[in-house]
C-alpha positions as CSV (number, residue, x, y, z in Angstrom):
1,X,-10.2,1.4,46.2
2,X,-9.5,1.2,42.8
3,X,-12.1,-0.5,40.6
4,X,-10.7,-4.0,39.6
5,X,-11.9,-3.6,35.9
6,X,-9.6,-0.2,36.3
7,X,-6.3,-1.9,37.3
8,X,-6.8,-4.4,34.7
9,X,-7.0,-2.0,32.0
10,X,-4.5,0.0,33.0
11,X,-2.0,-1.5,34.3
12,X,0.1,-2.2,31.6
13,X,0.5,1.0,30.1
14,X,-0.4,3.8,33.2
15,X,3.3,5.5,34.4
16,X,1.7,5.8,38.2
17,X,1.1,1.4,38.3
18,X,4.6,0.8,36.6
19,X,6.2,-0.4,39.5
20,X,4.1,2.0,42.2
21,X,1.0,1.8,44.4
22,X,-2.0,3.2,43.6
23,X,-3.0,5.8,45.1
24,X,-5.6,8.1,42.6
25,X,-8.0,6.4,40.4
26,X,-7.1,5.2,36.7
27,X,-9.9,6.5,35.2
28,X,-10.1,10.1,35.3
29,X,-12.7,10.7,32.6
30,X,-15.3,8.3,34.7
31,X,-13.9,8.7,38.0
32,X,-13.4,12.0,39.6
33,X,-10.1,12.5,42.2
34,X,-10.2,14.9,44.9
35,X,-8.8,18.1,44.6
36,X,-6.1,17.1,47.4
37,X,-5.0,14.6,45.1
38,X,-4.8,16.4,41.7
39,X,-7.0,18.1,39.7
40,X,-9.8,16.4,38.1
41,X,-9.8,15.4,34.2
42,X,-11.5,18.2,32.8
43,X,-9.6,20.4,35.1
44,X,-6.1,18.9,34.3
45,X,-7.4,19.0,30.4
46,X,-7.9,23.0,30.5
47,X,-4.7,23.5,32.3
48,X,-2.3,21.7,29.8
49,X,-4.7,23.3,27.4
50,X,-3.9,26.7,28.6
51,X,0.2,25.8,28.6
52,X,-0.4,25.3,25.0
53,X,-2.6,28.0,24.2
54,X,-0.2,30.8,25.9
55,X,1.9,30.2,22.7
56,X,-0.6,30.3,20.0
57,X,-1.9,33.5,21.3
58,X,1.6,34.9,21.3
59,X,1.8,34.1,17.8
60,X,-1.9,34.8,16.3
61,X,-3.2,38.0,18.1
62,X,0.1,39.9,16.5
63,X,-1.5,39.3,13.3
64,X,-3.8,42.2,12.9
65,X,-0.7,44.7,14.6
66,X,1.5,44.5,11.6
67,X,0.8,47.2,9.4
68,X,0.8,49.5,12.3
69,X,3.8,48.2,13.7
70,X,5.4,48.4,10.2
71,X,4.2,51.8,10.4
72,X,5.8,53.2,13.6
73,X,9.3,51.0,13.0
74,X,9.5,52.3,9.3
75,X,9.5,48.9,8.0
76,X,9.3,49.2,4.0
77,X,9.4,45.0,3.1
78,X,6.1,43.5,4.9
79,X,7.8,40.4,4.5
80,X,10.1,41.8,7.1
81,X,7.1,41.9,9.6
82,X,7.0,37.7,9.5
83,X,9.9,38.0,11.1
84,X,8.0,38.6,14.5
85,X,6.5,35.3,13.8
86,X,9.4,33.0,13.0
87,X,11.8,35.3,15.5
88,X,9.4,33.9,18.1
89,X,9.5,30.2,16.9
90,X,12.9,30.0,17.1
91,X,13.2,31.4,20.3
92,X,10.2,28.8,21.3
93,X,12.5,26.0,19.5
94,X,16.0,26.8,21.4
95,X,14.2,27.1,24.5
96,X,12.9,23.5,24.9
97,X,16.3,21.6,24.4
98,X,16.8,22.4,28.5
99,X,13.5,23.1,30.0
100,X,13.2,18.7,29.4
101,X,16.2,17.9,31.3
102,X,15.9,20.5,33.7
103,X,12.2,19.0,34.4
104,X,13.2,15.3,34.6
105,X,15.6,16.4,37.3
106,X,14.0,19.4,39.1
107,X,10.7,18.4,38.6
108,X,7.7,20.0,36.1
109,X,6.5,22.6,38.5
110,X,9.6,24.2,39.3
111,X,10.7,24.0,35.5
112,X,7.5,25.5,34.9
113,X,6.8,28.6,36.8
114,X,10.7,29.3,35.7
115,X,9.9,29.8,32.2
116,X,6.5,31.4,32.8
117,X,8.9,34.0,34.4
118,X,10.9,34.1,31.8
119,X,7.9,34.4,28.9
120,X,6.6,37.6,31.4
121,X,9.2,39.6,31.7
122,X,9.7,39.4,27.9
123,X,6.4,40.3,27.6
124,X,7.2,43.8,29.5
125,X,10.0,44.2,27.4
126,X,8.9,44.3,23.9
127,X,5.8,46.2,25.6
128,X,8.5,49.4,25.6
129,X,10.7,48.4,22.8
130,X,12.1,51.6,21.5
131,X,13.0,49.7,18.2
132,X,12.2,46.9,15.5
133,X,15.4,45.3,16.8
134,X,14.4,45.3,20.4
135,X,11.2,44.1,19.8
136,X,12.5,40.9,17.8
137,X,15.1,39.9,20.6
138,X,11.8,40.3,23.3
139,X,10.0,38.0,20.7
140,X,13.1,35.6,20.6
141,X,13.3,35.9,24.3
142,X,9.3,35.3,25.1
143,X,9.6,31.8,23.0
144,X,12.6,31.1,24.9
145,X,10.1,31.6,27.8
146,X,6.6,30.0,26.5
147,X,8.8,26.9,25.1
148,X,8.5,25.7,28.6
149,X,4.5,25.4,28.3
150,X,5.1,23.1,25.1
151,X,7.7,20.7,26.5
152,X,5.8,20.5,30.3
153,X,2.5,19.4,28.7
154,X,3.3,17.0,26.7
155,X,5.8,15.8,29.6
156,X,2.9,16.1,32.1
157,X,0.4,14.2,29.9
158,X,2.4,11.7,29.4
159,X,3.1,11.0,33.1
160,X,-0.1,10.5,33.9
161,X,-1.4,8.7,30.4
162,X,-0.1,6.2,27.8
163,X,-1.0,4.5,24.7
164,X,-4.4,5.8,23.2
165,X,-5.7,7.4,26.4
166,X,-2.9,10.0,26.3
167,X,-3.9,11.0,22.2
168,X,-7.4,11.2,23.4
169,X,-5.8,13.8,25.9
170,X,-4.1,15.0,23.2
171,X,-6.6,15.7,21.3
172,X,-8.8,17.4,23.5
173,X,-5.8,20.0,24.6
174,X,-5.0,20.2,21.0
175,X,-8.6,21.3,20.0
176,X,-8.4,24.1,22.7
177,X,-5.4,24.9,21.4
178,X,-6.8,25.2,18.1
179,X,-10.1,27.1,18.9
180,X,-7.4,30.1,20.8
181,X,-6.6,30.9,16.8
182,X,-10.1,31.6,16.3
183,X,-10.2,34.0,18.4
184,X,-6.7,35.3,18.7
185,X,-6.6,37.4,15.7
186,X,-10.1,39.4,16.6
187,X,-8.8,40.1,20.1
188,X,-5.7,41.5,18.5
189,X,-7.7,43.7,16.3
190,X,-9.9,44.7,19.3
191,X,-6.4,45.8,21.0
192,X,-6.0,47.4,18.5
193,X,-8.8,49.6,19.5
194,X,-7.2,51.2,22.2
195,X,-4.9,52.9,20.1
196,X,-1.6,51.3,20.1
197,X,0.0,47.1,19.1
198,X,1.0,47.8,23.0
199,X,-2.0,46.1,24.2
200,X,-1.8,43.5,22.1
201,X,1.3,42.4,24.4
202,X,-0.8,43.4,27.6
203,X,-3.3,40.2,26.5
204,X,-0.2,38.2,26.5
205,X,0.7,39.5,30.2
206,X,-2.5,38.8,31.5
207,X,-3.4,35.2,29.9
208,X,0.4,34.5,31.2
209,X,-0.3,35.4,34.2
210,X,-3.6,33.5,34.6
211,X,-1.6,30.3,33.5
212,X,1.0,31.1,36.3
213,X,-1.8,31.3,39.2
214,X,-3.7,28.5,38.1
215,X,-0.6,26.0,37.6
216,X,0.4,27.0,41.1
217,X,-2.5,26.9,42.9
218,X,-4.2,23.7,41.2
219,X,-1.4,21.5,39.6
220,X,0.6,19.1,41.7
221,X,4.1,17.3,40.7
222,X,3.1,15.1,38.1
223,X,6.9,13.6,37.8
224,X,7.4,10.4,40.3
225,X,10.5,10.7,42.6
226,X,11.4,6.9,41.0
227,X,11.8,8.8,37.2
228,X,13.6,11.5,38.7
229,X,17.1,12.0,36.5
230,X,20.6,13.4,37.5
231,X,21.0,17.2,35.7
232,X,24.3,15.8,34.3
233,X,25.6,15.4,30.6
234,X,26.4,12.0,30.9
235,X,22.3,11.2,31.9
236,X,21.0,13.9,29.1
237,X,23.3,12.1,26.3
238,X,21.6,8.9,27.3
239,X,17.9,10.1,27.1
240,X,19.1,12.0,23.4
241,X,20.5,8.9,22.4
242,X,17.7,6.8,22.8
243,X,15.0,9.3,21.5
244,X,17.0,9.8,17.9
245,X,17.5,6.2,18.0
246,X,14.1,5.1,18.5
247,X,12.7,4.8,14.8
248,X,9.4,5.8,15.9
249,X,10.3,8.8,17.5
250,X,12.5,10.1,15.0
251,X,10.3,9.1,12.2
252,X,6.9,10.2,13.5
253,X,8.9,13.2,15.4
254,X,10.2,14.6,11.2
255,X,6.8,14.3,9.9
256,X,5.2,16.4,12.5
257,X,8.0,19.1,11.7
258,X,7.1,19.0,8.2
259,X,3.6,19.4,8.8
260,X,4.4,22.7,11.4
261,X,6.0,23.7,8.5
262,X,2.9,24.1,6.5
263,X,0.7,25.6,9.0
264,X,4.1,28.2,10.0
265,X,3.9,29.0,6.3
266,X,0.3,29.8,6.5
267,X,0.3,31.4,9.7
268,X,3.0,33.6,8.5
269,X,1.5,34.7,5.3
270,X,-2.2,35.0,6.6
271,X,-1.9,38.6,6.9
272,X,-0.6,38.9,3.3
273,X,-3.2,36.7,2.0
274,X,-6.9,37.8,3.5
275,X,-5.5,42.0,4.3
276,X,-2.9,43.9,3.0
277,X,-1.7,41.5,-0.1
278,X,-4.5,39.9,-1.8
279,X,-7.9,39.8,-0.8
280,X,-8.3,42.9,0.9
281,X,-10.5,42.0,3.9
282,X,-9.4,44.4,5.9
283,X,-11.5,43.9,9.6
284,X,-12.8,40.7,8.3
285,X,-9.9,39.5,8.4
286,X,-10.0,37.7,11.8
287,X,-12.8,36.1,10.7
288,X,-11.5,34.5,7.8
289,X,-8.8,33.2,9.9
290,X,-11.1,32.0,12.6
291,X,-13.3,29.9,10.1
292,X,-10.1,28.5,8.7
293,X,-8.7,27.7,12.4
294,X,-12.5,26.5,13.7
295,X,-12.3,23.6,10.5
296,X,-8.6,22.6,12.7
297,X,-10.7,22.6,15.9
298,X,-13.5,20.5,14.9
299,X,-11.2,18.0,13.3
300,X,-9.4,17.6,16.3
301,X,-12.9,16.8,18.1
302,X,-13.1,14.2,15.9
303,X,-10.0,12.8,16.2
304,X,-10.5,12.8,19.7
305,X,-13.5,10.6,19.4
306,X,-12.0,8.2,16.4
307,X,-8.6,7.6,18.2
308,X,-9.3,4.9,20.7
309,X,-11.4,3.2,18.0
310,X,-9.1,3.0,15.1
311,X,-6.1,3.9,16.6
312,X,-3.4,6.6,15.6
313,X,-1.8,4.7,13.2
314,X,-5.1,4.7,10.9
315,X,-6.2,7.6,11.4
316,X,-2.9,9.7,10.8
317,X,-2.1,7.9,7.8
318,X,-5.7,8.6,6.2
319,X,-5.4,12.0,7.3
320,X,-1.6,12.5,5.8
321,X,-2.8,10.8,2.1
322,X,-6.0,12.7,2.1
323,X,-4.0,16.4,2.8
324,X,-1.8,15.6,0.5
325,X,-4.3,14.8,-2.6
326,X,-6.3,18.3,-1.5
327,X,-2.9,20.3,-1.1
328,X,-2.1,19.2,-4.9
329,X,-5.9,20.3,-5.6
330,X,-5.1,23.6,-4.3
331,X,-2.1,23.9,-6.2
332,X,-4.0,23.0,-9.4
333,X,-6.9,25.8,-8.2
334,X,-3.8,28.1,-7.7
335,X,-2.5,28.0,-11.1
336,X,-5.9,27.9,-13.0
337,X,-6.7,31.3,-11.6
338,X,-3.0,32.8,-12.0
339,X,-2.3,32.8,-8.2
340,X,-5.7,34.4,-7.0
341,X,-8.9,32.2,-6.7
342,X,-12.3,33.2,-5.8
343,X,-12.3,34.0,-2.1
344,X,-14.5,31.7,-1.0
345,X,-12.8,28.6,-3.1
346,X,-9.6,29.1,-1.6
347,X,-11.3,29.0,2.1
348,X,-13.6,25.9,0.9
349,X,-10.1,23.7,0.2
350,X,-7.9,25.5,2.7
351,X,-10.5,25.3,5.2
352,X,-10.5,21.3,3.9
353,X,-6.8,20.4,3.8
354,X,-6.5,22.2,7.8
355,X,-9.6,19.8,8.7
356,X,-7.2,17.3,7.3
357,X,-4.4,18.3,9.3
358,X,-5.5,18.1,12.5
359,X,-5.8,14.1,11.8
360,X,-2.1,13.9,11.7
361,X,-0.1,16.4,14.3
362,X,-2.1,15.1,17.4
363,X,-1.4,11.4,16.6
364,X,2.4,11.8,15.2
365,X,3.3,13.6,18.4
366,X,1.5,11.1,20.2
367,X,3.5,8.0,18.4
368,X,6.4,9.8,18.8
369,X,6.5,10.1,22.5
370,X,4.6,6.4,22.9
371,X,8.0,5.2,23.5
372,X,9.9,7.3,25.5
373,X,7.9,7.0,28.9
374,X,11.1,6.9,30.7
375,X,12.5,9.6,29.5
376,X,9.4,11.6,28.8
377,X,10.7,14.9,29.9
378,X,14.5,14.8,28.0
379,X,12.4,13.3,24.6
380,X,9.6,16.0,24.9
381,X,12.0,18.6,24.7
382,X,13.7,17.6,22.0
383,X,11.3,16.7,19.9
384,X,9.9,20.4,20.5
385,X,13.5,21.7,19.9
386,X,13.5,19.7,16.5
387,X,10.0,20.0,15.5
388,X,9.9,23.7,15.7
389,X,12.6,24.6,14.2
390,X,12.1,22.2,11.1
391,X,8.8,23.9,10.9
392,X,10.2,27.0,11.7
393,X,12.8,26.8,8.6
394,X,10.0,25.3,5.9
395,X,7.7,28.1,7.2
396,X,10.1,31.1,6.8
397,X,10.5,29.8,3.1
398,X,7.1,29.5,2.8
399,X,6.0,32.8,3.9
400,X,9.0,34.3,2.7
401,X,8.0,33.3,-1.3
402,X,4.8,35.5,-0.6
403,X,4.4,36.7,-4.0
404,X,0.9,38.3,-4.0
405,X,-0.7,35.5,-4.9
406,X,-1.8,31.5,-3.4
407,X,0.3,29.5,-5.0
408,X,3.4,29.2,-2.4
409,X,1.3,28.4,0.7
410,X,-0.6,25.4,-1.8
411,X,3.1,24.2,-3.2
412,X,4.6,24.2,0.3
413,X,1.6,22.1,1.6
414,X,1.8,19.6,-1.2
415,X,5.7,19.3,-0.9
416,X,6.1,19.1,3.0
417,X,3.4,16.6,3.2
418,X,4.7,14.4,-0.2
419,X,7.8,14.6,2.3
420,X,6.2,13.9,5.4
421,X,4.2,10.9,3.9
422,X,7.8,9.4,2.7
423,X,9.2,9.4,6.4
424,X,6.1,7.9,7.5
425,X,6.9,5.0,5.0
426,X,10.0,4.9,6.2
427,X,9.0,4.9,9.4
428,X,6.8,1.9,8.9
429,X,8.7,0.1,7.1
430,X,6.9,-0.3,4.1
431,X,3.6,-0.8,6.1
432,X,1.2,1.9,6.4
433,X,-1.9,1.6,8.1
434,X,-0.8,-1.4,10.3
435,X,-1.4,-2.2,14.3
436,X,1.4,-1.2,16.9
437,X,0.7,-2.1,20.4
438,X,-1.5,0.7,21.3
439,X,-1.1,2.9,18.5
């Protein structure tokens, strides 16, 4: 029996009461359900977490391979290189326009193990890739494949949570997420040590294949036979329709794109910036990037206690206003040392403005899926397909500007999030800061 103080709470907002009987209890974080039943919520938290984190490791523990893999391919331009980043991301962006759909009709385990098949063959492909070509269309073809981890969590999160409960879960997936970038780039290096970028992909094999078990073994249907859609065109134009429509969606939907864009543009300059371009680090490399990524993680800790207090809205606002005064900072930092600060005043307000960050992407994607409960599955995938490539596209220009120096990666933070704040308005209407039901 579900506690009465439970069903009060809850009802409103959970998908399982809308409409359904209860049959697991409301409270995951308090009450613990039986493994017959689903798995518990720290469980379910590091198996959404683990969807999520098969994708940043595909993108951060190729890092440290670039130079050699610029060596063996004869690849003159290391801007060229990036390419294996935003290849990837747009692969990761097509892929998610069907694997929504396909889930809202099929169901989110069958959708899923489908693309984890997908993401590992890839994997085995560009492990053997007799040329740079080949071993962009494996990275093209391995987003198409991990896209399907991105759509299916959020999906999956937001079948079982709504409202400020499913940005808490948010939250705590995101800062998983987050810490994989910490460590991502040193076990790339340590790859590395075995003598060949080859093992690099064999880390991706293996952490995809420990998703594919667990997901199988431990994670039930999350999608109720009553939200079940027909596959047809008629039924996915509906479900578009009404997520670009939605204002919120839309809205908080751009601004999160603009805000990948910034971190794309960092990610994809990174090894420019702390090896081969600028400062030089050479091993120390991953740990710069770890510190920078461990100030996103701890943020995101944070939000993840602040967000049922003060609520999305608040907090992602704050967050947006405050990145956007340090991003000019950094700019202004940029240009008084000609392009190349002191090392370790470039980390202090990088390090800063990605704290920042972290206040904002959790809660925008939550505001933007708020409304779509019904169509959780078609929304989630667009909103990935859109997201990604906007950040994708800002990134690319981003990283591609690498000029030897700091200043593009602080001018395409303080632009994309002067932009980003100016949807939000939008968005709002005017009103920043303000209550929304539960946001």
């Amino acid at each position: 029996m579900v506690p009465a103080r439970y069903l009060a709470a809850y009802s409103t907002n959970h998908p399982i009461l809308q409409g359904a009987i209860v049959t697991a209890p409301i409270r995951p974080d308090t009450v613990t359900a039986t493994a017959a039943e689903r798995p518990g919520f720290r469980e379910f938290v590091g198996i959404v977490a683990l969807m999520m984190a098969v994708t940043a490791i595909s993108i951060d523990n190729l890092l440290p391979a670039f130079p050699i893999i610029g060596e063996q391919f004869s690849i003159a331009d290391p801007n060229r290189l990036q390419l294996l980043i935003y290849i990837y991301m747009l692969g990761f962006g097509a892929g998610q326009i069907l694997y929504g759909p396909l889930s809202d009709s099929l169901g989110r385990r069958t959708t899923l193990l489908a693309s984890l098949a997908i993401y590992l063959g890839a994997t085995v492909i560009a492990m053997f890739s007799p040329s740079f070509g080949w071993l962009l269309a494996a990275r093209f073809a391995q987003g198409i494949g991990a896209a399907g981890g991105r759509v299916l969590s959020l999906a999956i999160v937001r079948d079982r949570y709504a409202g400020r409960a499913m940005a808490r879960v948010m939250s705590l997936t995101m800062m998983v997420f987050l810490i994989v970038p910490m460590l991502a780039p040193a076990a790339g290096q340590g790859m590395l040590l075995f003598g060949s970028w080859i093992w690099v992909f064999v880390s991706m094999l293996v952490l995809g294949g420990v998703l594919a078990v667990w997901f199988s073994v431990r994670m039930p249907e999350t999608l109720h036979p009553d939200r079940r859609r027909p596959l047809s065109l008629g039924a996915m134009a509906g479900a578009l329709r009404l997520t670009v429509t939605t204002r919120a969606t839309i809205g908080y939907g751009t601004a999160l794109g603009l805000m990948v864009g910034c971190i794309m543009g960092y990610v994809g300059s990174a090894q420019q910036l702390f090896d081969s371009g600028l400062y030089h680090l050479g091993g120390w490399f991953p740990l710069a990037f770890a510190v920078v990524a461990g100030a996103m993680g701890a943020s995101t800790l944070v939000n993840s206690r602040l967000v049922e207090r003060l609520g999305m809205r608040w907090l992602s606002h704050v967050g947006l206003i405050a990145f956007l005064a340090v991003a000019l900072v950094q700019v202004v930092i940029g240009l008084a040392w000609h392009g190349q600060p002191p090392l370790w005043l470039f980390l202090a307000v990088l390090c800063l403005n990605q704290f920042l960050i972290s206040f904002t992407m959790p809660n925008f994607q939550a505001l933007a899926m708020q409304p779509m409960g019904e169509v959780a599955g078609t929304a989630s995938s667009f909103l990935g397909f859109y997201t990604t490539l906007l950040g994708a596209a800002f990134g690319a220009m981003i990283g591609q500007s690498f000029d030897g120096s700091v200043i593009p990666v602080a001018a395409g933070y303080a632009g994309l999030s002067a932009l980003a704040l100016l949807v939000v308005f939008w968005t709002e209407r005017g009103r920043l800061f303000r209550a929304g039901g539960t946001g």
